[in-house]
N, C-alpha and C positions, 0 to 999 in steps of 0.2 A: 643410677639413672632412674630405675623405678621408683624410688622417694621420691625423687622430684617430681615425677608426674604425677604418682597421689597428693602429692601436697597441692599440685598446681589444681589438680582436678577436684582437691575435696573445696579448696578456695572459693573455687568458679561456682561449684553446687550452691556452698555458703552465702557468695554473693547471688547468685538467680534467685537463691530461698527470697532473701532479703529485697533484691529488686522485683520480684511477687507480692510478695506482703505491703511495700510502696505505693507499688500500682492496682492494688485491692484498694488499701486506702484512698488512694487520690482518686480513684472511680466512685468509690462511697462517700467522698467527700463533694464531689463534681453532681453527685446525683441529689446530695442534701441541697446542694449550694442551688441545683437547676431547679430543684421543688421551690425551695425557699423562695428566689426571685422571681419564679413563673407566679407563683401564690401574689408578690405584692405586686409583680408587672398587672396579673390579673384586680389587684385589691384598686392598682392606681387608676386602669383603665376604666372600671366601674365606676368613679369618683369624675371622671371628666364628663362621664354625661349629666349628672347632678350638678357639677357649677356653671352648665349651659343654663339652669331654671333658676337660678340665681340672682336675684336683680340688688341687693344691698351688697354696695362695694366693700365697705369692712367684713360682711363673713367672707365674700369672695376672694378677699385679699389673704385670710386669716386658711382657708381654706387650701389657697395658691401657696404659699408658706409653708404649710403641710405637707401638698403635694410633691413640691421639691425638697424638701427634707426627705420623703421618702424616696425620692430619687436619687439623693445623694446618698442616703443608708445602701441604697441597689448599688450606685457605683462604689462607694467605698469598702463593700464587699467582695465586689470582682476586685478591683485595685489589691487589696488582701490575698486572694486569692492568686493573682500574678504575680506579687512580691514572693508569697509560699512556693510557684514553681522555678521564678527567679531565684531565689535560695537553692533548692535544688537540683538546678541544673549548675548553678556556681560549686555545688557539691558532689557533682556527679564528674564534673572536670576536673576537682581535685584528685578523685578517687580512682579515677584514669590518668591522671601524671602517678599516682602511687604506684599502682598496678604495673606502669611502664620503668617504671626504676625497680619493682620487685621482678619483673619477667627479665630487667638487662641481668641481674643480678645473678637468676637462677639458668640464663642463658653463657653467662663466663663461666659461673662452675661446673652445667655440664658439658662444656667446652673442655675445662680444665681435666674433667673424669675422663672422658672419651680418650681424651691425649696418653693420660696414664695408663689407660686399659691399653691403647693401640700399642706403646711402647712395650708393655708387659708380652702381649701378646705375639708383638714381633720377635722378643726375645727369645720366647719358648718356640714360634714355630723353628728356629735359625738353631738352634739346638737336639730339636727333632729331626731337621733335615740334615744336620752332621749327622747325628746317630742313623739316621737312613742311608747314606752315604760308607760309614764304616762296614754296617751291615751288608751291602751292597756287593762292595771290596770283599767283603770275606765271603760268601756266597760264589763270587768270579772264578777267583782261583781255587777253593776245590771243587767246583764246577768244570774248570781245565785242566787240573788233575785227572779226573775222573774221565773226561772226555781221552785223555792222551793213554790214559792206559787201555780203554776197547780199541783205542786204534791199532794200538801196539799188536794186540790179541787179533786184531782183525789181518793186520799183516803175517803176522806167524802163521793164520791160516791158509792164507789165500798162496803162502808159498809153499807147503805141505800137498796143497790142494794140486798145483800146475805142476809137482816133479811126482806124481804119482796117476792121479785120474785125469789129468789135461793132455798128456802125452799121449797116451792110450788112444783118449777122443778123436785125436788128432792124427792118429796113422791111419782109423777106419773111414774117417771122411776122408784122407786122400786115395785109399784104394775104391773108394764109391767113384769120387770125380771122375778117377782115370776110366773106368769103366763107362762112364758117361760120356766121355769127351769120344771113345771109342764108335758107341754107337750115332755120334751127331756127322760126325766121319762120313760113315757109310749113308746116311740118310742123306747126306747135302750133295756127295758125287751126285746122287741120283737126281736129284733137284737139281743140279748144274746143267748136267745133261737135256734135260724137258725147257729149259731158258733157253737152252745157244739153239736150241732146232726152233724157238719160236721167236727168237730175236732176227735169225738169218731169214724166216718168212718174212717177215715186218720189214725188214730190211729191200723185199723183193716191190713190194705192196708202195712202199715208200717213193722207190723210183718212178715206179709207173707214173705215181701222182705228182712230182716235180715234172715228170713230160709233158705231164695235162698241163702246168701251172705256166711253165714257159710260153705256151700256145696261145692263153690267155692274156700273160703278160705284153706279148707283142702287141696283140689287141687292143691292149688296154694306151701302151705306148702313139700307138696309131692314133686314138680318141683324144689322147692329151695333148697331143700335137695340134691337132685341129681345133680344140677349144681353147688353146695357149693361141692362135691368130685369131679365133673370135674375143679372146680375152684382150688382148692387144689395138684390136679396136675400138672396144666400149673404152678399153683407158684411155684412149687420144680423147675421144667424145668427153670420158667424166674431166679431163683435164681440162676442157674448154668451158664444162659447167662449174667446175672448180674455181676457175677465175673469176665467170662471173657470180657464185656468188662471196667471192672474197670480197669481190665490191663492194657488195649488196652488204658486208656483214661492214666494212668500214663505214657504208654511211648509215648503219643500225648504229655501229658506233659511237657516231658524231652526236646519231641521235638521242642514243642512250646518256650521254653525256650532259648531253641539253636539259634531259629529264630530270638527270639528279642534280642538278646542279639548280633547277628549280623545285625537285622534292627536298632539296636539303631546305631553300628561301624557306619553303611554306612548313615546312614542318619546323625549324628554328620558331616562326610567324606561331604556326596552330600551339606547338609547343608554350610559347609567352602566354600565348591567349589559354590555353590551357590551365597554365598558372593561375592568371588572373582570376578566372572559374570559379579554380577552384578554393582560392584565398574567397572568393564573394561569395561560395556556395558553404563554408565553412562559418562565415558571417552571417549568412543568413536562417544556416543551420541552427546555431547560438541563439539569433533575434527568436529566431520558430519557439526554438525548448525554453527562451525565458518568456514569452507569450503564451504558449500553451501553459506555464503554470501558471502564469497571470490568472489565463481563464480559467484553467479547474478552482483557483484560490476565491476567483470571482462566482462561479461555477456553484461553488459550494455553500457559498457566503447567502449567494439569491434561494437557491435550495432552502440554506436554512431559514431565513426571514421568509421564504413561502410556505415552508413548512407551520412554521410560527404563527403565521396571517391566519392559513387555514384553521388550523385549528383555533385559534382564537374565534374566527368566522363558524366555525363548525358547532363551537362552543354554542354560540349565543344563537345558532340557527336551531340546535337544538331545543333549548331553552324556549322560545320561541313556538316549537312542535309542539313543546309538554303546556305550554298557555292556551295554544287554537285546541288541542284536544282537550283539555280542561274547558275548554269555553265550548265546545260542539256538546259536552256530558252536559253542562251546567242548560243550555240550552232545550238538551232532547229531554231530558228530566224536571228542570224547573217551568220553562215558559212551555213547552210540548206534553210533557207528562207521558211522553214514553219511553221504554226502556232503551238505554244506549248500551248499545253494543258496539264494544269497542274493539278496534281494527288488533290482527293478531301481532302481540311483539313480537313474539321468538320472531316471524317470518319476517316483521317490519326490522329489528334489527338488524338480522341476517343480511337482508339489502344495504342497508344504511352500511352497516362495516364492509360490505363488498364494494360500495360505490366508493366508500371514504378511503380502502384500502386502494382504489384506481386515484384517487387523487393527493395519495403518498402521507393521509394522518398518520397512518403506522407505518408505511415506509415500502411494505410485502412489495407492491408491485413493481418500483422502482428496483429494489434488489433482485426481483427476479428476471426482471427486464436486462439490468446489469448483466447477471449471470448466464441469460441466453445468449448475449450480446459476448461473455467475452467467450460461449464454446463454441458459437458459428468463428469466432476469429480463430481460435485456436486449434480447429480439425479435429478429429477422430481419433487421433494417435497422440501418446504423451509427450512433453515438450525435451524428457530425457532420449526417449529413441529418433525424435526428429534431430537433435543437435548429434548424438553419437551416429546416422546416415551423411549428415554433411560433413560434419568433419571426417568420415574414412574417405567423402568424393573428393572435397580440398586436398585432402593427404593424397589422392591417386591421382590426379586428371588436373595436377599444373603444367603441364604439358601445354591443354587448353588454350591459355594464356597468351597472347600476344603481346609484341614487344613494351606497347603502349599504355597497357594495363600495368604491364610488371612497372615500368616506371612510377607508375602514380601511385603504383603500391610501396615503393619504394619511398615515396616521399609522405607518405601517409604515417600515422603512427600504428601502434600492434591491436588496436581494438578496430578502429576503422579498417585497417588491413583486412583482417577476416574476414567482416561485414561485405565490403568491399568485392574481395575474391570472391567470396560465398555466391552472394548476385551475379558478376561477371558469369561464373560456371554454371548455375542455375538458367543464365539466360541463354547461354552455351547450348545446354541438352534440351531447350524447350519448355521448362516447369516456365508457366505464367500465372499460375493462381493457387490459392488454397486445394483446389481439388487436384491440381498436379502432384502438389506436396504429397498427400494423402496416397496419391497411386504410387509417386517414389519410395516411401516409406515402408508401403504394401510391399512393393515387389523386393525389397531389401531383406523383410521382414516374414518371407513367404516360406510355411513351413513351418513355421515357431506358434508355441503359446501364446494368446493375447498377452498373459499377463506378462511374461518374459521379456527383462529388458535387454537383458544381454543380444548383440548383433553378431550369429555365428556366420557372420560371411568371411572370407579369406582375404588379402588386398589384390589378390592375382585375380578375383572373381568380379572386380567391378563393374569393368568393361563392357563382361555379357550381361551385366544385370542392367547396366544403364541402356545397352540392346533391347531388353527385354521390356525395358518403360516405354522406351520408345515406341518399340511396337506396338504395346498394350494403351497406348495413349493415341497412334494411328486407328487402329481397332475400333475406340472410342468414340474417336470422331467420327468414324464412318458409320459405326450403330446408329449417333447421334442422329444421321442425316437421313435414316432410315422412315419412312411416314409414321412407323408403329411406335416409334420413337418421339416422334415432334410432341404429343400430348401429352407424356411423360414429361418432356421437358418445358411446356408450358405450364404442368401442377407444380412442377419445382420451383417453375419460377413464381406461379401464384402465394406459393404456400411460404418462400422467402419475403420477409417484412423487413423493408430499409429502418433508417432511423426515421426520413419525415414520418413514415404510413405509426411507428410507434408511437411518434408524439399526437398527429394527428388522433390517436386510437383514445390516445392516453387524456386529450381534450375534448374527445366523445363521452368519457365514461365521466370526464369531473361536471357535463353538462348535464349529464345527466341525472349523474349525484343530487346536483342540486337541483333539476326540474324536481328530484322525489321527494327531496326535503322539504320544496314549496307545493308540490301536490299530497299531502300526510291525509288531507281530508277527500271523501271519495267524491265524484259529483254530484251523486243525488244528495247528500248533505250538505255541496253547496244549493243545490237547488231549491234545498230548503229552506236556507238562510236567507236568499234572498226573496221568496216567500215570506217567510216572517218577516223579515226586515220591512216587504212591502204594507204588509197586515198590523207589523208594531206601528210603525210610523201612522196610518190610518187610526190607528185606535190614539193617538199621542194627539193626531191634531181632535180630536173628540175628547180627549182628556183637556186639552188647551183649550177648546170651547167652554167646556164645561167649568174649567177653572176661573173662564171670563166671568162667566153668567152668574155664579156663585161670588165672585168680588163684587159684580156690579147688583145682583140684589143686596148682600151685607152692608153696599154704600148706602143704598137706599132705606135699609132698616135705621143706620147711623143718621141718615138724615131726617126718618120717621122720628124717631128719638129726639133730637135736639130741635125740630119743630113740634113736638109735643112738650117738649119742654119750655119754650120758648111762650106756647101757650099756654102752657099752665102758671108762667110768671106773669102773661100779659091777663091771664083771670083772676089771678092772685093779689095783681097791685089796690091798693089803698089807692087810687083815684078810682078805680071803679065803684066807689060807696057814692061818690060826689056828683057822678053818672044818674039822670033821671031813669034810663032805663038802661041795668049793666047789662055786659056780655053774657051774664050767666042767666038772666032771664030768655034768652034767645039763643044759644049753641046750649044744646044738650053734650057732654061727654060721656062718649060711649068707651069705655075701659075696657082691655080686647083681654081673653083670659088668658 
């Protein structure tokens, strides 16, 4: 048996080596492969922005030609690369059918050992226990040997013993008795004697007291007499009330009749309608739980896509931050020429991830909402000591129960059953809310460890303990109603937050999130902006003057030019020689330096 297991285990070692070394490789090979295609994905994506500037459709086309070549070298790499693990997993399923015909193999032969060992084994023990058994046998009988001969010796004594020393013994304890029986003699006359003189007083004592009793008895005779014709009276009288109320109980009778005979109608009636109930309360039970997963499924789905929004929103609101404060720096430093000092992050992000966590980007507040949400349901005490409290009251106080409930529990199945009773007796003793639980539990549990779950009550002890709620729950309410009390229980009620006051709380703080997101800049900085903004725009329409005035003299330089040109072709012409007096006799040109 041990070969096989080395062999089976040096195998397994053998193959893990091997499927080690496999998957080193195929991770080295996954990691060249990931370089390699990241390198051309990178080499091909660098290349698309270049055949955007590209305006000759043969290198474009030459260039496209290219680019898918090297797309197809990318896929037909991978493609390689899934056929190599394709191979090896068609290799790996061979190697597990091997495996599973070498283990049937090595599983019949130590079948077959086992069987021979067993055999072997049984023979030897079946052997040993004859040889136990002979031994046994011989051990018995000189063991009764032995016994029979001290008996033997025991009897030759014991009769040496009685015809020598027991005889003896036996004549001095009878000459003692007689001696004794002598003096009990003379002591009892005398004892006889002090009896009969105090029996025959008693006997005097005696009489006297039967004379008294007689005297009495007459008496008493006399009284019985007279209350035996007062008695004789009231019975004529109870006889007459006797009759009437036999009457009175035959038409109770008639009438009792009448009653059941319509509590049977109505209770057959309430009983159907009962049914009905409860078939449509078990319907609509089903409609509830496949609805409420509807909604959690819905629930979760809207959660998620707002989760998603936001932060998408949060993203580019951010983004958005780091532009206006880029643009407030660019401002106080380039157009202002003062030093910008800039708002403090730690304390600005500190806000931002506070407000971002009320409006659930990281989730914090929702889950801790959650978590309050499910200890205020679940009370103070663990949910192990409140089911082992109900179930010893179910186990004690079905008594409780009325005929009506047991029915329905009867027709109910064994989970609803419980649930069921459990309420029924709950509502029984008075627990109406979470903070009754919590007093029942208490007073069960009164004594012990917090952490102790164990419940050392007795089931003889329930009775006085659900006594003892009860009271402590009268107690309660009467504290409650106390004035000193009223303010206590109006901070309780303040300091409890429903679901709307959390949602409500929960779209204060995402309002606010985002008032901060949009207020990043302080006021005076905007008051400065739109200061400048009033003082650029002033200086823009001055610049826009300016830009006028400077076009429309450069027009008028252009058109000094091309009328200085215009005369200097009209002083230039060859008709002005033909001219008795030319223009150049008469305009001077003044040449401007």
């Amino acid at each position: 048996l041990t070969s096989i297991l080395v062999r089976f285990d040096d195998q397994e070692n053998q193959r893990r080596i091997v499927e080690e070394n496999n998957r080193l490789d195929r991770y080295e090979a996954l990691q060249i492969e990931a370089v390699t295609s990241g390198r051309k994905n990178a080499a091909i994506e660098m290349k698309w922005a270049d055949l955007l500037n590209m305006d000759i459709p043969q290198e474009l086309n030459d260039q496209l030609q290219f680019q898918k070549s090297a797309c197809r070298q990318i896929i037909d790499s991978k493609d390689r690369r899934i056929e190599d693990f394709k191979t090896e997993l068609k290799n790996k399923d061979e190697e597990y059918i091997k495996m599973l015909k070498q283990q049937r193999v090595d599983i019949t032969t130590l079948i077959s050992k086992m069987r021979e060992q067993y055999h072997s084994l049984r023979q030897h023990y079946e052997q040993q226990l004859e040889e136990i058994e002979q031994a046994f046998e011989e051990e018995r009988k000189e063991m009764l040997q032995k016994n029979k001969a001290e008996i033997e010796a025991l009897f030759e004594m014991r009769q040496l013993m009685e015809q020598q020393e027991f005889l003896e013994r036996r004549q001095e304890r009878e000459r003692g008795f007689q001696q004794q029986i002598e003096e009990l003699r003379t002591d009892n006359a005398d004892g006889y004697n002090k009896c009969k003189i105090a029996l025959e007083k008693g006997i005097q004592e005696l009489e006297q007291h039967l004379e008294k009793m007689l005297a009495t008895y007459l008496l008493n005779k006399e009284k019985l007499e007279y209350n035996l014709q007062v008695l004789s009276e009231r019975n004529k009288e109870h006889t007459a009330i006797q009759s009437s109320y036999k009457n009175r109980l035959n038409r109770l009778r008639e009438t009792l009749n009448t009653l059941m005979s319509r509590y049977n109608t109505l209770d057959q009636k309430y009983k159907t309608h009962n049914h009905e109930l409860t078939e449509e309360y078990k319907r609509v039970t089903k409609q509830f739980k496949d609805l409420q997963e509807k909604f959690q499924h819905f629930e979760q789905a809207d959660e998620k896509k707002f989760r998603e929004v936001w932060e998408m929103n949060e993203a580019e609101v951010r983004g958005l931050m780091t532009k206006v404060l880029e643009a407030d720096r660019l401002l106080h430093e380039q157009q202002l020429g003062h030093e910008w000092v800039p708002p403090k992050e730690e304390l600005l992000q500190q806000e931002l991830d506070t407000f971002s966590e009320s409006g659930t980007t990281t989730g914090k507040s929702t889950a801790l909402e959650s978590a309050d949400m499910g200890q205020s349901d679940s009370g103070k005490f663990s949910a192990t000591k409140v089911k082992k409290v109900l179930d010893l009251i179910k186990d004690e106080t079905q008594f409780l129960l009325d005929m009506k409930v047991r029915d329905q529990l009867a027709e109910l199945p064994l989970e609803q059953r419980d649930v069921l009773q459990i309420d029924a007796l709950l509502r029984y003793i008075g627990v109406e809310g979470q903070q009754d639980v919590d007093l029942l539990v208490q007073v069960f549990y009164n004594g012990q460890e917090e952490d102790d779950e164990a419940l050392m009550v007795e089931p003889d002890d329930v009775l006085q303990h659900l006594k003892n709620f009860i009271q402590e729950k009268e107690n309660a309410r009467i504290a409650d109603v106390a004035p000193d009390k009223k303010k206590k229980a109006r901070t309780q009620q303040l300091g409890s937050e429903s679901e709307a006051d959390r949602k409500a709380r929960r779209r204060r703080e995402e309002r606010k999130f985002w008032e901060r997101m949009g207020h990043v800049i302080p006021d005076m900085n905007f008051r400065v902006w739109k200061a400048l903004d009033l003082f650029l725009k002033r200086y823009y329409d001055l610049l826009q003057r300016r830009s006028k005035s400077i076009d429309s003299a450069v027009q008028m330089q252009k058109q000094n030019e091309e009328l200085k040109a215009l005369l200097d072709q009209y002083l230039g012409s060859k008709v002005n020689e033909e001219l008795q007096v030319p223009p150049t006799h008469v305009i001077t040109v003044v040449s401007q330096p």
